[in-house]
PDBQT receptor file of N, H, CA, C and O in Angstrom, charges set to zero:
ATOM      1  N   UNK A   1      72.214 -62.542  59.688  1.00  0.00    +0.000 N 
ATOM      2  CA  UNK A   1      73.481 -62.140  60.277  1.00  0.00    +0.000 C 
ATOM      3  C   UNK A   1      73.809 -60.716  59.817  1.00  0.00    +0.000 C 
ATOM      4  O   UNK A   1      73.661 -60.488  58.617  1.00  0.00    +0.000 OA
ATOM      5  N   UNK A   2      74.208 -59.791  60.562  1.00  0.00    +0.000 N 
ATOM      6  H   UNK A   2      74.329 -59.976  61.537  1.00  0.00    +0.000 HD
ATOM      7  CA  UNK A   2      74.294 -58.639  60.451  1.00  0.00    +0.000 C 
ATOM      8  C   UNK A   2      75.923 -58.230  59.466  1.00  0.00    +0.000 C 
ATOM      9  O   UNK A   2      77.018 -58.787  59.553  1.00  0.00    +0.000 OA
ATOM     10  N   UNK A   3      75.582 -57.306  58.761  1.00  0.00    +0.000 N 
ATOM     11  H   UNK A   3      74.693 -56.854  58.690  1.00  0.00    +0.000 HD
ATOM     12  CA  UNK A   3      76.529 -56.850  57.905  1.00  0.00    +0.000 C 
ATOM     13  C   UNK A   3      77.429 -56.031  58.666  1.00  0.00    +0.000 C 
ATOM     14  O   UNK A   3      77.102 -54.850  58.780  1.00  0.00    +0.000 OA
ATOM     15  N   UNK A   4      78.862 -56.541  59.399  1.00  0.00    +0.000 N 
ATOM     16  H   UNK A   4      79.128 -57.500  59.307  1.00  0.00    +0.000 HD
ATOM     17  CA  UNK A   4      79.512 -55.779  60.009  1.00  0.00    +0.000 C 
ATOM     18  C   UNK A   4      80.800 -55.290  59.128  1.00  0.00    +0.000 C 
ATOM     19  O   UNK A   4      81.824 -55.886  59.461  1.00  0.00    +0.000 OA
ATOM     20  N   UNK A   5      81.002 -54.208  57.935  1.00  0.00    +0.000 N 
ATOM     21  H   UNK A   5      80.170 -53.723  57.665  1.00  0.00    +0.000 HD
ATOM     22  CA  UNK A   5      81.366 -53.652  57.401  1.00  0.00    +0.000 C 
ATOM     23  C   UNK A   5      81.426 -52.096  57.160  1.00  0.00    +0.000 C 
ATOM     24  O   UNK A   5      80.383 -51.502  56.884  1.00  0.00    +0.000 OA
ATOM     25  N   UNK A   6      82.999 -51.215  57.289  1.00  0.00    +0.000 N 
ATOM     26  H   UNK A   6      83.846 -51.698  57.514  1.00  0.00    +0.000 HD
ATOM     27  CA  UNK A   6      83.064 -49.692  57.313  1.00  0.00    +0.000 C 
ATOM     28  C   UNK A   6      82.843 -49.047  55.906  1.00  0.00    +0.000 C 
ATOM     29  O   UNK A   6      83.437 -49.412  54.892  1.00  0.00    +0.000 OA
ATOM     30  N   UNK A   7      81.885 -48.011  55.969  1.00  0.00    +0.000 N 
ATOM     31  H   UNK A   7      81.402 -47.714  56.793  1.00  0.00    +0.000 HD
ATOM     32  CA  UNK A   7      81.903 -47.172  54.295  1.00  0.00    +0.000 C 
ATOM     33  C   UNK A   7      83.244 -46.694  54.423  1.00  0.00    +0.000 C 
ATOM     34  O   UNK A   7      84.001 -46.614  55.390  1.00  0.00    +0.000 OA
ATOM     35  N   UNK A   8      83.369 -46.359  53.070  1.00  0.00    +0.000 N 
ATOM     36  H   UNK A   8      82.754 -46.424  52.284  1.00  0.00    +0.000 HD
ATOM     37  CA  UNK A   8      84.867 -45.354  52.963  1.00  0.00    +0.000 C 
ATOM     38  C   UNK A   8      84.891 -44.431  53.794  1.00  0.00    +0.000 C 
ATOM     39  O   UNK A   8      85.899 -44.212  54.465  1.00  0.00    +0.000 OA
ATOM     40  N   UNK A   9      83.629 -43.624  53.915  1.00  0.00    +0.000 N 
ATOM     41  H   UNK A   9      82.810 -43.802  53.370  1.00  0.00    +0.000 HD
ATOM     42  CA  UNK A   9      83.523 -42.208  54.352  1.00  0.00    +0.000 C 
ATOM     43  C   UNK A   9      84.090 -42.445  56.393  1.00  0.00    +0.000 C 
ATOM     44  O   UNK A   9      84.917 -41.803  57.041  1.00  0.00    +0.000 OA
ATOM     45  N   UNK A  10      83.219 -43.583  56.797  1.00  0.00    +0.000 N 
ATOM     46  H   UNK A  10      82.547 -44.104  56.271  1.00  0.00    +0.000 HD
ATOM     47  CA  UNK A  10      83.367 -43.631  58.341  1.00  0.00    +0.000 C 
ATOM     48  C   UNK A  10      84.881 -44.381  58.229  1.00  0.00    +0.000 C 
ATOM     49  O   UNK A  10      85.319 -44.606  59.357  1.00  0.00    +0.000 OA
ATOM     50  N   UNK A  11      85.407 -44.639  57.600  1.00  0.00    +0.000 N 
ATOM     51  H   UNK A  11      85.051 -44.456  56.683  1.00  0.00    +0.000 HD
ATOM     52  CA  UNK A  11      87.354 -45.289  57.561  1.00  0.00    +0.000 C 
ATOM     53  C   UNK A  11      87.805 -44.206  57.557  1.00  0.00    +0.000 C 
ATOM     54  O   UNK A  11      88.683 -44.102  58.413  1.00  0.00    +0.000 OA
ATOM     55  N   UNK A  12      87.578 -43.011  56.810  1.00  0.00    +0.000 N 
ATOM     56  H   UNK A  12      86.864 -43.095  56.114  1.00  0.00    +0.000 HD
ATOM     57  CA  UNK A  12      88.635 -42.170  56.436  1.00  0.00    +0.000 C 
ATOM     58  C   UNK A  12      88.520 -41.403  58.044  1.00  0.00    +0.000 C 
ATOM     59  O   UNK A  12      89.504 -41.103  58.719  1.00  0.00    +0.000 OA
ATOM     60  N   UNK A  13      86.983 -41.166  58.476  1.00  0.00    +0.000 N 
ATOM     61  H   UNK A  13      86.183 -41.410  57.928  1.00  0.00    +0.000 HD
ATOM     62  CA  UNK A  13      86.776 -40.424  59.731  1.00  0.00    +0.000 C 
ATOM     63  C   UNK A  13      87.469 -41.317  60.950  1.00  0.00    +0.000 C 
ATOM     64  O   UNK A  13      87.686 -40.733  62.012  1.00  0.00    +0.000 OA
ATOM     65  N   UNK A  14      87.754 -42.451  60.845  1.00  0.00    +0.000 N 
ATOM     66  H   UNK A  14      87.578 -42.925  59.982  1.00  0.00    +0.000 HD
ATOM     67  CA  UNK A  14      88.655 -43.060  61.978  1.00  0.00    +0.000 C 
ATOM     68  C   UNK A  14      90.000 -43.084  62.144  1.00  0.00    +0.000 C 
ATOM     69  O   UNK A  14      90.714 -43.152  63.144  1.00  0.00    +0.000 OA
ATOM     70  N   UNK A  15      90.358 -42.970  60.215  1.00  0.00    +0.000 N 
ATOM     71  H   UNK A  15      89.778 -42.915  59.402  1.00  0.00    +0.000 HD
ATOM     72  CA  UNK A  15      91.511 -43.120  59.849  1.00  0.00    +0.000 C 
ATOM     73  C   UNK A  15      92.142 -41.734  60.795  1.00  0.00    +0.000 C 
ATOM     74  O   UNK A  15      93.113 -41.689  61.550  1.00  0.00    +0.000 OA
ATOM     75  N   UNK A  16      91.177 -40.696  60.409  1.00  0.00    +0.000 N 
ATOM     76  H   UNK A  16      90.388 -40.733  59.796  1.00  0.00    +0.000 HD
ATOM     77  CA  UNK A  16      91.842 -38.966  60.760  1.00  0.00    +0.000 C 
ATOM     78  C   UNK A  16      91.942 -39.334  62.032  1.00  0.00    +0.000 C 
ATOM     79  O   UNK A  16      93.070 -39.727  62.331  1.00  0.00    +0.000 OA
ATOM     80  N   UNK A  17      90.921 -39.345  63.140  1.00  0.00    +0.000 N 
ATOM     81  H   UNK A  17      90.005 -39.025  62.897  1.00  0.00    +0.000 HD
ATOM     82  CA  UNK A  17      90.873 -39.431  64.411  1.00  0.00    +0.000 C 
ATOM     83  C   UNK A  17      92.076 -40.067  64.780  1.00  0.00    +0.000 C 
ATOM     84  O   UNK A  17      92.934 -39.348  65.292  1.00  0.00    +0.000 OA
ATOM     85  N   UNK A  18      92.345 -41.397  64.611  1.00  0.00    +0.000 N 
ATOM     86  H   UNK A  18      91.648 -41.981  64.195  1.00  0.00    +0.000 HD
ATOM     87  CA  UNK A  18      93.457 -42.019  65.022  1.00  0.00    +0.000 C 
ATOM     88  C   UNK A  18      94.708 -41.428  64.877  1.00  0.00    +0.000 C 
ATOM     89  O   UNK A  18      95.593 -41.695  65.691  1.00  0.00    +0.000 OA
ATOM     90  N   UNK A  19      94.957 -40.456  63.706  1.00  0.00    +0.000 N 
ATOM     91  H   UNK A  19      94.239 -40.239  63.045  1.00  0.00    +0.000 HD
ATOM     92  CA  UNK A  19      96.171 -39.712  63.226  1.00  0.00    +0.000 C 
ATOM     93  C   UNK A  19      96.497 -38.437  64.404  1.00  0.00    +0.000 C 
ATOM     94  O   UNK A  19      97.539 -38.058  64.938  1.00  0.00    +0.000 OA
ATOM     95  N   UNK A  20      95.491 -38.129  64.477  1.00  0.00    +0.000 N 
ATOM     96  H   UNK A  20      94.644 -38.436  64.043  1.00  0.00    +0.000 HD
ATOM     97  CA  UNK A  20      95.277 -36.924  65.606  1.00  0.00    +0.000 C 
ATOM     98  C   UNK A  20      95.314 -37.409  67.235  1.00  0.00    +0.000 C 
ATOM     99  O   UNK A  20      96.088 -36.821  67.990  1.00  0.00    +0.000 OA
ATOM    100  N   UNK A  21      94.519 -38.418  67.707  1.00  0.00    +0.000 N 
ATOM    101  H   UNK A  21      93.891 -38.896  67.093  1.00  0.00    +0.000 HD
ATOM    102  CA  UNK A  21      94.830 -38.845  68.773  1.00  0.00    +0.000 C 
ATOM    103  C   UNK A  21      96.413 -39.725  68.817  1.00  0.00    +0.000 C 
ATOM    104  O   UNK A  21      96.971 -39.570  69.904  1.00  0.00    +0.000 OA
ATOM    105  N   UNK A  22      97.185 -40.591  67.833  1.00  0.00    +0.000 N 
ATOM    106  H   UNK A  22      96.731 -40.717  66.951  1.00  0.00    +0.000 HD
ATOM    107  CA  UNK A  22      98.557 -40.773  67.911  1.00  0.00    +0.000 C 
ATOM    108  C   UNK A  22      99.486 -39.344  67.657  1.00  0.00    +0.000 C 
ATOM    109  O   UNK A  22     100.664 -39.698  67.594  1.00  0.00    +0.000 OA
ATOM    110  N   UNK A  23      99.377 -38.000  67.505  1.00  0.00    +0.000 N 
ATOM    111  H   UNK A  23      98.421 -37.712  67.556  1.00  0.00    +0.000 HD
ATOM    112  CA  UNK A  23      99.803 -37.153  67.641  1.00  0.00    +0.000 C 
ATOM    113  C   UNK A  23      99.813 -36.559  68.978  1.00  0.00    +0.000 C 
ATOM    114  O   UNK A  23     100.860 -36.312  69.577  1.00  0.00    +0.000 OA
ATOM    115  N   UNK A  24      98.746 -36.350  69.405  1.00  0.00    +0.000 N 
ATOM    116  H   UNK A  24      97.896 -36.550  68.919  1.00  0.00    +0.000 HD
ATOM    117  CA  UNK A  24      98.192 -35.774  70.915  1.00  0.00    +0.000 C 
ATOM    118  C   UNK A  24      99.512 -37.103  71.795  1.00  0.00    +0.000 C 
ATOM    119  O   UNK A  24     100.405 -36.744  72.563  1.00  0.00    +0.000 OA
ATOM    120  N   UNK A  25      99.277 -38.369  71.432  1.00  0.00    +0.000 N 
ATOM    121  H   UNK A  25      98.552 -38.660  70.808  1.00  0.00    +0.000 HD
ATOM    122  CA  UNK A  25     100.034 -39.137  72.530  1.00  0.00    +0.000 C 
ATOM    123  C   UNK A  25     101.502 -38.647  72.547  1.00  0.00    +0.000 C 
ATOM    124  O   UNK A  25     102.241 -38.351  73.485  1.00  0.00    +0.000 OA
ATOM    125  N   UNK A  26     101.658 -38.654  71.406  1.00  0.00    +0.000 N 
ATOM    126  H   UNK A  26     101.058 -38.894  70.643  1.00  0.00    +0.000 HD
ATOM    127  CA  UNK A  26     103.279 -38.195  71.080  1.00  0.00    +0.000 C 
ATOM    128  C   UNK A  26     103.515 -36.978  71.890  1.00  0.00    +0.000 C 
ATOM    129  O   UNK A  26     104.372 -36.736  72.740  1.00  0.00    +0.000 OA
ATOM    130  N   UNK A  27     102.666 -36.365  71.477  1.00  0.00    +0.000 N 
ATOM    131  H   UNK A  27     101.970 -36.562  70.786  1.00  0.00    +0.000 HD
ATOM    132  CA  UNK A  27     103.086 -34.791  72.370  1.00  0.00    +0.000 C 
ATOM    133  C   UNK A  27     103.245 -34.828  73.917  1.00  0.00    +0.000 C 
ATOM    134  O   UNK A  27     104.115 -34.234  74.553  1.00  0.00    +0.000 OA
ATOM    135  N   UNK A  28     102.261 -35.624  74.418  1.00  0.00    +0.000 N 
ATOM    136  H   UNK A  28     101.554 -36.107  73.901  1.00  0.00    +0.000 HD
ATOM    137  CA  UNK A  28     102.235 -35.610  75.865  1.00  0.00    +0.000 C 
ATOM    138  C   UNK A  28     103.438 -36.291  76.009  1.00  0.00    +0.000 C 
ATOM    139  O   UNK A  28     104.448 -35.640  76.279  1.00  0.00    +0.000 OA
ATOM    140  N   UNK A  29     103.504 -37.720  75.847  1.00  0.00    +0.000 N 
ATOM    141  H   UNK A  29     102.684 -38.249  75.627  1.00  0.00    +0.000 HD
ATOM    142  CA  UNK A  29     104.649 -38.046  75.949  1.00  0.00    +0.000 C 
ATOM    143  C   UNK A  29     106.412 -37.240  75.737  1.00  0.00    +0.000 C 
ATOM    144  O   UNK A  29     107.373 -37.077  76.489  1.00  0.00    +0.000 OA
ATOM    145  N   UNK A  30     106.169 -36.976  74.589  1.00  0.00    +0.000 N 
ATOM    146  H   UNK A  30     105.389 -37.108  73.978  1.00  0.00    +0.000 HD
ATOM    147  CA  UNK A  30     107.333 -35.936  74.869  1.00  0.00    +0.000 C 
ATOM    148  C   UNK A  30     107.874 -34.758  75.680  1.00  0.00    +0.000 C 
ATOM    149  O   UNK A  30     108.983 -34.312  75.973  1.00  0.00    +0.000 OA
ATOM    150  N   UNK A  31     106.633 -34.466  75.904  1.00  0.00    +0.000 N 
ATOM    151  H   UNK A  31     105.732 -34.829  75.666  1.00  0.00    +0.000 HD
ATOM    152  CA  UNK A  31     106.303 -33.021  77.126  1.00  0.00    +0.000 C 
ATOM    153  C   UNK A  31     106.737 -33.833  78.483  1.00  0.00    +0.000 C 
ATOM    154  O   UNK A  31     107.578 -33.364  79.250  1.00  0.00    +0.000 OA
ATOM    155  N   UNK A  32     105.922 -35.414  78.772  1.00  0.00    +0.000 N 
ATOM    156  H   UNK A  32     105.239 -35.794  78.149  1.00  0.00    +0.000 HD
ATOM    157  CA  UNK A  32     106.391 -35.946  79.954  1.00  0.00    +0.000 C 
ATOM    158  C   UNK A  32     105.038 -34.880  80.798  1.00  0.00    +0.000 C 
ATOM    159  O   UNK A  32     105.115 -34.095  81.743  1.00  0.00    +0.000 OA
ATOM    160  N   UNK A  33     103.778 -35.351  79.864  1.00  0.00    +0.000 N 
ATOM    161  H   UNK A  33     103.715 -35.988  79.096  1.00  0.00    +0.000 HD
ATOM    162  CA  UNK A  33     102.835 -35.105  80.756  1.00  0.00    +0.000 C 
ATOM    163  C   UNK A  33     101.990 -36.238  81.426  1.00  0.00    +0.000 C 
ATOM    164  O   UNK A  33     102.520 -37.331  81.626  1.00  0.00    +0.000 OA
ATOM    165  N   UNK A  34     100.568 -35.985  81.810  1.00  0.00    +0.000 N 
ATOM    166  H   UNK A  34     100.137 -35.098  81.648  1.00  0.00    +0.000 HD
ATOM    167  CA  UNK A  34     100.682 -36.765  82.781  1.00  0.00    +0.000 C 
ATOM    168  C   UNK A  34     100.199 -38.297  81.948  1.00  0.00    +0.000 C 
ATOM    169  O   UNK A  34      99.596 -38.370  80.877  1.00  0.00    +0.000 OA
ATOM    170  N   UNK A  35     100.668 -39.420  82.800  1.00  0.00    +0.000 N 
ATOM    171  H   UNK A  35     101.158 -39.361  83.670  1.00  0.00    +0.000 HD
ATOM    172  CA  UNK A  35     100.238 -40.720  82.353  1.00  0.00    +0.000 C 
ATOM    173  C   UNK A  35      99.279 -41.081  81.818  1.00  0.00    +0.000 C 
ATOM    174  O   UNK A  35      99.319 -41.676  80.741  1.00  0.00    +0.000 OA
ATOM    175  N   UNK A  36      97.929 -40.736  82.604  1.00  0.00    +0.000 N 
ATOM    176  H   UNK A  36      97.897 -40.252  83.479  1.00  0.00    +0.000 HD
ATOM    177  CA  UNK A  36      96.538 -40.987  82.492  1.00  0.00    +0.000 C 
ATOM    178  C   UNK A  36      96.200 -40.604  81.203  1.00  0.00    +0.000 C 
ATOM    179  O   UNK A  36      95.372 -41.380  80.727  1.00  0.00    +0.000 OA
ATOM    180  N   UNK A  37      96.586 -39.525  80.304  1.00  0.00    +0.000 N 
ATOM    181  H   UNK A  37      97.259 -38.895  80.691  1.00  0.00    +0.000 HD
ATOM    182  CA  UNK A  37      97.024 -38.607  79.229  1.00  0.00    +0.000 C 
ATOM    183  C   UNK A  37      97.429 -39.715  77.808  1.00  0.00    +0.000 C 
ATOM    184  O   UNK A  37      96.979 -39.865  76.672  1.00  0.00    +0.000 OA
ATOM    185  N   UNK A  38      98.215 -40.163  78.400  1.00  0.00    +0.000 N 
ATOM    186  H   UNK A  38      98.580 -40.041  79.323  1.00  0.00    +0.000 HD
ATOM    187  CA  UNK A  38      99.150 -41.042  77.578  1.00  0.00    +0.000 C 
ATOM    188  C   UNK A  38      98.111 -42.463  77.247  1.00  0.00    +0.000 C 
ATOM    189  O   UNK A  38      97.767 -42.867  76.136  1.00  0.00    +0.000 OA
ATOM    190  N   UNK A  39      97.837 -42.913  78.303  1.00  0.00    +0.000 N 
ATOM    191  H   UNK A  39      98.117 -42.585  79.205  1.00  0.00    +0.000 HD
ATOM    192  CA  UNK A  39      96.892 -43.925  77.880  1.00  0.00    +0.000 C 
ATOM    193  C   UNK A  39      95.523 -43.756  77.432  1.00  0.00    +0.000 C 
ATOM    194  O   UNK A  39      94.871 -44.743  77.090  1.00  0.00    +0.000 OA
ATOM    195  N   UNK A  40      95.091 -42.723  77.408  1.00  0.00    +0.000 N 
ATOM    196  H   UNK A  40      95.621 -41.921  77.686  1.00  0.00    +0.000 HD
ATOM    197  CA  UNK A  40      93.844 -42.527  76.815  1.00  0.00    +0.000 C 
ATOM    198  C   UNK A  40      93.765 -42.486  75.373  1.00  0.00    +0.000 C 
ATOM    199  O   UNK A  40      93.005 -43.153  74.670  1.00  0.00    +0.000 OA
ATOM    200  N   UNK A  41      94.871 -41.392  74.893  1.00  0.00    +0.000 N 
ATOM    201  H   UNK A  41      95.488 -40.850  75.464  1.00  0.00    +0.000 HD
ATOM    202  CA  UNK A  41      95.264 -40.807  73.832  1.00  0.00    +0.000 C 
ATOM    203  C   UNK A  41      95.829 -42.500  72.951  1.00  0.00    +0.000 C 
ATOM    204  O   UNK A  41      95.505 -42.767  71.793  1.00  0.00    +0.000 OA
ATOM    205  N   UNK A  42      96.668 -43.397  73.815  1.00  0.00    +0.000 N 
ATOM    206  H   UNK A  42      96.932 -43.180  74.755  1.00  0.00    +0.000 HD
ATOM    207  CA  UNK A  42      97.377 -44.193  73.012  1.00  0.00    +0.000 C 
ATOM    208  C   UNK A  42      96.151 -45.425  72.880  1.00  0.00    +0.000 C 
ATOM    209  O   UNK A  42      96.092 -46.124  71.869  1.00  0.00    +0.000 OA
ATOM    210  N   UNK A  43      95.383 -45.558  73.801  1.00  0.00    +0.000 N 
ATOM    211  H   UNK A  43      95.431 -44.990  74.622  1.00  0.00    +0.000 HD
ATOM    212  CA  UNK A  43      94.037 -46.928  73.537  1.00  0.00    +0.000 C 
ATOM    213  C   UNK A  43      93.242 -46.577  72.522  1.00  0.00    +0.000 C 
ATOM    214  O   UNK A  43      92.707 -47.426  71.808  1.00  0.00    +0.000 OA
ATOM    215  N   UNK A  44      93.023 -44.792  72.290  1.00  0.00    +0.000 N 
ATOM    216  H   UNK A  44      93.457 -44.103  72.870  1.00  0.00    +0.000 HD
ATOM    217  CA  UNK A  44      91.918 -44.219  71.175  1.00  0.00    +0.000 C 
ATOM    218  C   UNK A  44      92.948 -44.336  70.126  1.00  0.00    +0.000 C 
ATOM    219  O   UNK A  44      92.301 -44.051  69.118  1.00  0.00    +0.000 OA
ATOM    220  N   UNK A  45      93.690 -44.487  69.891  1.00  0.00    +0.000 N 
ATOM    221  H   UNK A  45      94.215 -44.718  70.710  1.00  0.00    +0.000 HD
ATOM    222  CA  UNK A  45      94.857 -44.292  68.700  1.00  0.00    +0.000 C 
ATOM    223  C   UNK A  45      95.021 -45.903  68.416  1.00  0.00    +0.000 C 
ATOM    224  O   UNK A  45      95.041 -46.140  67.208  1.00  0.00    +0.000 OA
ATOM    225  N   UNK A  46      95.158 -47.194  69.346  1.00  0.00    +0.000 N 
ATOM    226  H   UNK A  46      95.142 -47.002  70.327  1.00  0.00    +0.000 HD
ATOM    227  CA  UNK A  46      95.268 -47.894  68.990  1.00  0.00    +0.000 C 
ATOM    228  C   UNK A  46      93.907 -48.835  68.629  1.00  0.00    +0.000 C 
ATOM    229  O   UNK A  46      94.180 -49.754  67.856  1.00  0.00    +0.000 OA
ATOM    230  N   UNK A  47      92.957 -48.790  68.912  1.00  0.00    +0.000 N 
ATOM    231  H   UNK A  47      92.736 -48.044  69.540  1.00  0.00    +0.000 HD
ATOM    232  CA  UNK A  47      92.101 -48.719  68.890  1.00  0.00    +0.000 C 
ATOM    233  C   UNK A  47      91.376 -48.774  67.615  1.00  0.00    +0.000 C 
ATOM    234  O   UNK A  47      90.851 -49.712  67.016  1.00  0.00    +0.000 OA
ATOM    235  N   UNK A  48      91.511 -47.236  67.296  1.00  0.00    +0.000 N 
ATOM    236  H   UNK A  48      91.938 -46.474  67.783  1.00  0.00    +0.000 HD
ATOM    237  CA  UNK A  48      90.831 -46.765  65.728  1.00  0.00    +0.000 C 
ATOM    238  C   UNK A  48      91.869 -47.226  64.797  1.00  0.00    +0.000 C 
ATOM    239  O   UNK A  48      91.646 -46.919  63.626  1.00  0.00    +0.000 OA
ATOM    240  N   UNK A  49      92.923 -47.873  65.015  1.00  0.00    +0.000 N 
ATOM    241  H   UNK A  49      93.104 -48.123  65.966  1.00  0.00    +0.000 HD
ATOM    242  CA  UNK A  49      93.716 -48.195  64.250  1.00  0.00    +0.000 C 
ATOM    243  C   UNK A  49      93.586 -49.924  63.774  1.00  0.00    +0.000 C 
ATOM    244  O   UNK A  49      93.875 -50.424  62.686  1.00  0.00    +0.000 OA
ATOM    245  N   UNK A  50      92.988 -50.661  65.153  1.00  0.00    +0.000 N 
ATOM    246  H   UNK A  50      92.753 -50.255  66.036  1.00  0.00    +0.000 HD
ATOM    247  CA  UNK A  50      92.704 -52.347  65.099  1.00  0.00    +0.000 C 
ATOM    248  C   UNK A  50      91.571 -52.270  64.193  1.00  0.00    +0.000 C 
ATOM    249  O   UNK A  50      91.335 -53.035  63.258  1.00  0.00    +0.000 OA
ATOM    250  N   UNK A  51      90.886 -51.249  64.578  1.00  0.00    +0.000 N 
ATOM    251  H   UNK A  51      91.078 -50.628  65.337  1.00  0.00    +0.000 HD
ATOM    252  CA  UNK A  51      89.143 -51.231  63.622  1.00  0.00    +0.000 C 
ATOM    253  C   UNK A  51      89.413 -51.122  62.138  1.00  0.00    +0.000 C 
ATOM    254  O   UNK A  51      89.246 -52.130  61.451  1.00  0.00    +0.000 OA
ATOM    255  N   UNK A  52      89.757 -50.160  61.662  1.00  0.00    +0.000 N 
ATOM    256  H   UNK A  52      89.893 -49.342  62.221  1.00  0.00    +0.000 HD
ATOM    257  CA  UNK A  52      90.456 -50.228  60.427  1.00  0.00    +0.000 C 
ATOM    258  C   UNK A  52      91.261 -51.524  59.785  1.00  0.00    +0.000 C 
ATOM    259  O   UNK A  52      91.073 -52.021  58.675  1.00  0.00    +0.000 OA
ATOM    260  N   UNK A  53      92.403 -52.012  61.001  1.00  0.00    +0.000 N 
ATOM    261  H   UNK A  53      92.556 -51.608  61.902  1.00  0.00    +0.000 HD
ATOM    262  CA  UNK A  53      92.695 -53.447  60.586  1.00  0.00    +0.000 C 
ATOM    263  C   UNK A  53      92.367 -54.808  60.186  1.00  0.00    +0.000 C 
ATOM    264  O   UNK A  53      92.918 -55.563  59.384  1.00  0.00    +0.000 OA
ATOM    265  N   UNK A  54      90.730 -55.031  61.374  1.00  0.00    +0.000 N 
ATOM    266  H   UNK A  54      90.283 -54.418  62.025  1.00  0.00    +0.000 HD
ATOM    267  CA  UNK A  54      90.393 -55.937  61.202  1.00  0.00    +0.000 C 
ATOM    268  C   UNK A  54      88.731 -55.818  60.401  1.00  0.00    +0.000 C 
ATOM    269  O   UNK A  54      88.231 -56.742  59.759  1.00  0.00    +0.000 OA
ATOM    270  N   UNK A  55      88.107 -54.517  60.624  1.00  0.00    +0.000 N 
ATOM    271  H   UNK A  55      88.514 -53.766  61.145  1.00  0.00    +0.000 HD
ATOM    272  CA  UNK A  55      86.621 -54.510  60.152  1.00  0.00    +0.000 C 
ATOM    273  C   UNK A  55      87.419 -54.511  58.436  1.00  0.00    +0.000 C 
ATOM    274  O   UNK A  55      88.340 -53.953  57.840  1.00  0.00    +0.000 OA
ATOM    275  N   UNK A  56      86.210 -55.666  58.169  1.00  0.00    +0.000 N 
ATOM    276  H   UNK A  56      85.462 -56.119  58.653  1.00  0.00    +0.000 HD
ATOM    277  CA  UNK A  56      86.410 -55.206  56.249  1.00  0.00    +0.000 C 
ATOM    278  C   UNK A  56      86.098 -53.933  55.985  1.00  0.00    +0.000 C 
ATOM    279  O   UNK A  56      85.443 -53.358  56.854  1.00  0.00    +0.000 OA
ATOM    280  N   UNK A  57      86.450 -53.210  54.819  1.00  0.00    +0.000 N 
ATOM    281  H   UNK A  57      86.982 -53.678  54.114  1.00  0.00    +0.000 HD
ATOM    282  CA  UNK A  57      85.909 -52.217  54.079  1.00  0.00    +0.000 C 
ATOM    283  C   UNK A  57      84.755 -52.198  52.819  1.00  0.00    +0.000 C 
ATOM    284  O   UNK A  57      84.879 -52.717  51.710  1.00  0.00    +0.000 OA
ATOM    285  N   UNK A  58      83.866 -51.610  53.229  1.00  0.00    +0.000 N 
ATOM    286  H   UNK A  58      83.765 -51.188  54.130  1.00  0.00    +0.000 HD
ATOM    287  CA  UNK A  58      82.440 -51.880  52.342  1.00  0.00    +0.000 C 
ATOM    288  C   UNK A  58      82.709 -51.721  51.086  1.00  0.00    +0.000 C 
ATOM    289  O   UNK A  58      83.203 -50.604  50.926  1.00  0.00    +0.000 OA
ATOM    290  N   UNK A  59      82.598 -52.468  49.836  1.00  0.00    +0.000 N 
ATOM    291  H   UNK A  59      82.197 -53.374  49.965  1.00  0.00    +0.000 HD
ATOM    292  CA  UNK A  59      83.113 -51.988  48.420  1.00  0.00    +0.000 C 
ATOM    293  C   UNK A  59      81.741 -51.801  47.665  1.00  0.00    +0.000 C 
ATOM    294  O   UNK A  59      81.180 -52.888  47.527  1.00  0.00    +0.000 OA
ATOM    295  N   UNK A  60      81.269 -51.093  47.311  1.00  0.00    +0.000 N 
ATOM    296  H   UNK A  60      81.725 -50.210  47.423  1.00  0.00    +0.000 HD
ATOM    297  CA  UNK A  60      80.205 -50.461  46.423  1.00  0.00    +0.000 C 
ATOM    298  C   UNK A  60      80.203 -51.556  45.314  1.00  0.00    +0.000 C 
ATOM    299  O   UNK A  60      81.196 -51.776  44.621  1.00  0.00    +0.000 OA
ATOM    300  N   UNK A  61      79.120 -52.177  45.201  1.00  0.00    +0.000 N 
ATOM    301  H   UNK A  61      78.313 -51.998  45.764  1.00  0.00    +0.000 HD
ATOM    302  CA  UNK A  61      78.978 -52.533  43.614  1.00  0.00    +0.000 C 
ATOM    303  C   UNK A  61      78.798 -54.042  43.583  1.00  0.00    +0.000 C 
ATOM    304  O   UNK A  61      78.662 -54.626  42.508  1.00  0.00    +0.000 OA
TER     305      UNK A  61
Protein backbone atom coordinates (compact mmCIF):
# COMPACT_ATOMS: atom_id res chain seq x y z
CA UNK A 1 0.00 0.00 0.00
CA UNK A 2 1.40 3.15 -1.03
CA UNK A 3 2.68 5.81 1.42
CA UNK A 4 0.32 8.73 0.80
CA UNK A 5 2.05 11.37 2.99
CA UNK A 6 3.36 15.44 2.42
CA UNK A 7 7.26 16.34 3.33
CA UNK A 8 7.41 19.58 5.16
CA UNK A 9 9.10 21.11 2.25
CA UNK A 10 5.97 20.20 -0.47
CA UNK A 11 3.26 21.59 2.69
CA UNK A 12 4.97 24.68 3.06
CA UNK A 13 5.00 24.95 -1.10
CA UNK A 14 1.10 24.39 -1.00
CA UNK A 15 0.75 26.12 2.09
CA UNK A 16 2.34 29.48 0.01
CA UNK A 17 0.41 28.72 -3.19
CA UNK A 18 -2.87 28.57 -1.47
CA UNK A 19 -2.02 31.97 0.42
CA UNK A 20 -1.39 33.60 -2.92
CA UNK A 21 -4.13 32.08 -4.95
CA UNK A 22 -6.80 33.08 -1.75
CA UNK A 23 -5.31 36.58 -2.26
CA UNK A 24 -5.61 36.74 -6.14
CA UNK A 25 -9.51 35.58 -5.29
CA UNK A 26 -9.94 38.35 -2.92
CA UNK A 27 -8.70 40.83 -5.28
CA UNK A 28 -10.79 39.88 -8.17
CA UNK A 29 -13.57 39.69 -6.17
CA UNK A 30 -13.25 42.98 -4.79
CA UNK A 31 -12.40 44.60 -8.15
CA UNK A 32 -15.80 42.67 -9.27
CA UNK A 33 -13.81 40.97 -11.94
CA UNK A 34 -14.75 38.43 -13.98
CA UNK A 35 -16.46 35.18 -12.41
CA UNK A 36 -14.60 32.52 -14.21
CA UNK A 37 -11.57 34.40 -12.26
CA UNK A 38 -13.13 33.90 -9.03
CA UNK A 39 -13.66 30.28 -9.30
CA UNK A 40 -10.51 29.21 -10.45
CA UNK A 41 -8.54 31.24 -8.03
CA UNK A 42 -11.14 30.09 -5.11
CA UNK A 43 -11.10 25.86 -6.14
CA UNK A 44 -6.96 26.30 -6.29
CA UNK A 45 -7.16 28.05 -2.87
CA UNK A 46 -9.59 25.67 -1.58
CA UNK A 47 -8.20 22.94 -2.73
CA UNK A 48 -4.47 23.34 -1.56
CA UNK A 49 -6.01 24.11 1.54
CA UNK A 50 -8.28 20.41 1.90
CA UNK A 51 -4.75 18.76 0.93
CA UNK A 52 -2.99 20.18 3.74
CA UNK A 53 -6.16 19.29 5.88
CA UNK A 54 -6.63 15.95 5.19
CA UNK A 55 -3.07 14.42 3.67
CA UNK A 56 -0.97 13.51 6.92
CA UNK A 57 2.30 15.26 7.30
CA UNK A 58 5.50 13.08 6.87
CA UNK A 59 7.43 13.20 10.35
CA UNK A 60 11.14 12.26 9.96
CA UNK A 61 12.37 9.72 12.35
Amino acid sequence: MPDFSLTPALATVIFVLSCLFGYRFRRVWKDEGPTWQLWVFGVLAAAGLATLGFVPLAVPG
